[in-house]
C-alpha positions, 0 to 999 in steps of 0.5 A: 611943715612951716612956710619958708617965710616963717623960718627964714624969719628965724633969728635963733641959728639952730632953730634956722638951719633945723628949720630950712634942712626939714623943708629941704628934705621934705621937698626932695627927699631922703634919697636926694641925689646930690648931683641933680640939686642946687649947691646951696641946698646940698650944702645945707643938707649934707652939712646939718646931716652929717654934723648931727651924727658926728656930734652925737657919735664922732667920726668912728660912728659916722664912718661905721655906715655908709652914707648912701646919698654921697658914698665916697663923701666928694660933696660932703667935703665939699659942702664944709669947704663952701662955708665960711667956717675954717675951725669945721672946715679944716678938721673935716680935711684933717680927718680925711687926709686919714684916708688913701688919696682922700678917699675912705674905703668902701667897707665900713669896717676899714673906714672906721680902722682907718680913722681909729688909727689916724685919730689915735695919732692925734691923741683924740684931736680929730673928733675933739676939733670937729665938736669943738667948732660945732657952735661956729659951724651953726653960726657959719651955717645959718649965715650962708643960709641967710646970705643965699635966701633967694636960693630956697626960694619955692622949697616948701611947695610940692616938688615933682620927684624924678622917674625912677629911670631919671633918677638911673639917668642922674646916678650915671652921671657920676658913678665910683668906676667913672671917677675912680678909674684915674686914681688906680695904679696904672696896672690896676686900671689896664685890669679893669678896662680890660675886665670891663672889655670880657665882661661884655665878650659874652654879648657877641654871639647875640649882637652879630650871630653868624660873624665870621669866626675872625671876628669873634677870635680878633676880639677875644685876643685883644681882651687876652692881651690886655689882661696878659700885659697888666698880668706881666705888668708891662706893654705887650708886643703885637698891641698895635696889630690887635687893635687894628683888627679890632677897630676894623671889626667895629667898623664892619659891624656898623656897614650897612653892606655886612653880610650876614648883617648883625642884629644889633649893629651898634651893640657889636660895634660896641663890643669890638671898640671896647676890647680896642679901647683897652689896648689904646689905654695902654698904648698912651692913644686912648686914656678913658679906656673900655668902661665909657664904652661898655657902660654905653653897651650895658645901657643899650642893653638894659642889662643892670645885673651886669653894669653892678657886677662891673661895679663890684669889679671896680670896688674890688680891685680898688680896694685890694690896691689901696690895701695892698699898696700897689704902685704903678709897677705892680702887676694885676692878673685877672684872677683878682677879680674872683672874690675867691682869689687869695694872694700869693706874690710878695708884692701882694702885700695886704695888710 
């Protein structure tokens, strides 16, 4: 591997940007986490990286795999805004404005529909634009490179890679649920939190064995209300009362006077605040609803199977709203949740 001297002495602009991208990869990785490395290297990683592959396959092939370092592109479209090179930077935009709110689906197969569709529309001119401003994406590239030279400063010495549990720590720090949950149809977020809240029910028993039944029923109740009022789609009656109880559960699990006292304090406190925390979402008292909380619960825990159905959950009924057009009146039972699930209202248009 060269020495960042030799290749910053580099005059030729590919053989610069090839250069510094192979030393940016051996250093941190191929699995790098974007978020847990400086904007100037993941701007040139995720630049060179994607551009490559767009080159030599177009859009339609880029979008047929996912792209495990960025899944939902935020950085990549970011890294082309940073340079100084609107020719890429604006056919970038134009081929993610094909996607719903920006954003491509999950499914690799949607992706590349969604871009196939947009594409023809513009008679080819989505690709054709991209490849077109490869050379001034180089040169642009190169440039910034050059200009942000004391940046790179160390990148072709070992580096200490992150613990596979720092790692966990970094992925937390941005996950799709905790950046998409703003994005939903009103209704299909009130669905997720309150999935989030009965996804976690099950954990009680364990946390505070030999509660007063009321407890457990106060909860329960509360996540029935939840998925009742995003079922009908509209605010419960009794919301307010529910809450209450529930916040007095969460309270009782955490005094030190409880009798019989849990096992796990914090955790039934948890529980309980996380079925409160749905109804206060649609109360308008509460807007990060029950997902912060249940993800606290779920890494106290250490329970990673039940944070990745959580995940898949979020995913599913992300999809079925951009699929289905969903609006803010629509209304979401909590079947959607079973993958089995198959539409049968008329608002549930899917195409």
């Amino acid at each position: 591997m060269p020495a960042l001297a030799d290749v910053l002495a580099t005059r030729d602009d590919f053989d610069l940007c090839n250069g510094l991208f192979r030393l940016l990869v051996a250093h941190h990785g191929e699995a790098f986490d974007p978020a847990a490395v400086p904007d100037e290297h993941r701007t040139v990683l995720l630049v060179w990286l994607t551009t490559s592959v767009i080159a030599n396959q177009g859009f339609n092939g880029f979008f047929a795999v996912d792209l495990p370092v960025d899944p939902d592109y935020r950085y990549t479209q970011a890294a082309y805004e940073a340079l100084d090179c609107e020719p890429a930077a604006g056919a970038v935009r134009r081929v993610f404005d094909a996607f719903p709110d920006r954003v491509p689906p999950d499914d690799p197969r949607s992706r590349v529909q969604a871009f196939g569709k947009a594409n023809h529309a513009a008679h080819g001119a989505l690709n054709r634009d991209f490849i077109k401003a490869r050379g001034a994406l180089t040169a642009a590239l190169a440039q910034y490179i050059r200009d942000n030279a004391a940046a790179f400063a160390g990148i072709d010495q070992p580096a200490s890679r992150p613990t596979k549990a720092a790692a966990t720590r970094a992925a937390n720090k941005v996950d799709a649920a905790e950046v998409g949950c703003a994005s939903l149809p009103r209704w299909a977020c009130v669905a997720f939190h309150a999935r989030c809240a009965r996804q976690v029910l099950h954990l009680w028993e364990d946390a505070w064995p030999g509660a007063p039944q009321e407890y457990h029923d106060a909860i329960e109740q509360a996540v029935v209300l939840a998925e009742m009022c995003a079922a009908d789609g509209q605010p419960p009656g009794g919301a307010k009362a529910a809450a209450a109880r529930v916040a007095h559960v969460a309270e009782a699990a955490v005094d030190p006077k409880a009798d019989p006292p849990p096992a796990h304090p914090v955790r039934a406190g948890l529980i309980a605040a996380a079925a409160g925390s749905a109804l206060d979402l649609i109360a308008g008292l509460d807007g990060g609803g029950s997902y912060p909380i249940v993800k606290v619960l779920v890494q106290e825990t250490g329970n990673d199977d039940l944070m990745e159905d959580i995940q898949e959950d979020f995913q599913r009924v992300r999809q079925l709203a951009r699929d289905g057009n969903w609006t803010d009146a629509t209304p979401v039972p909590p079947d959607v949740f079973n993958p089995a699930y198959k539409p049968k209202k008329t608002w549930w248009k899917v195409w």
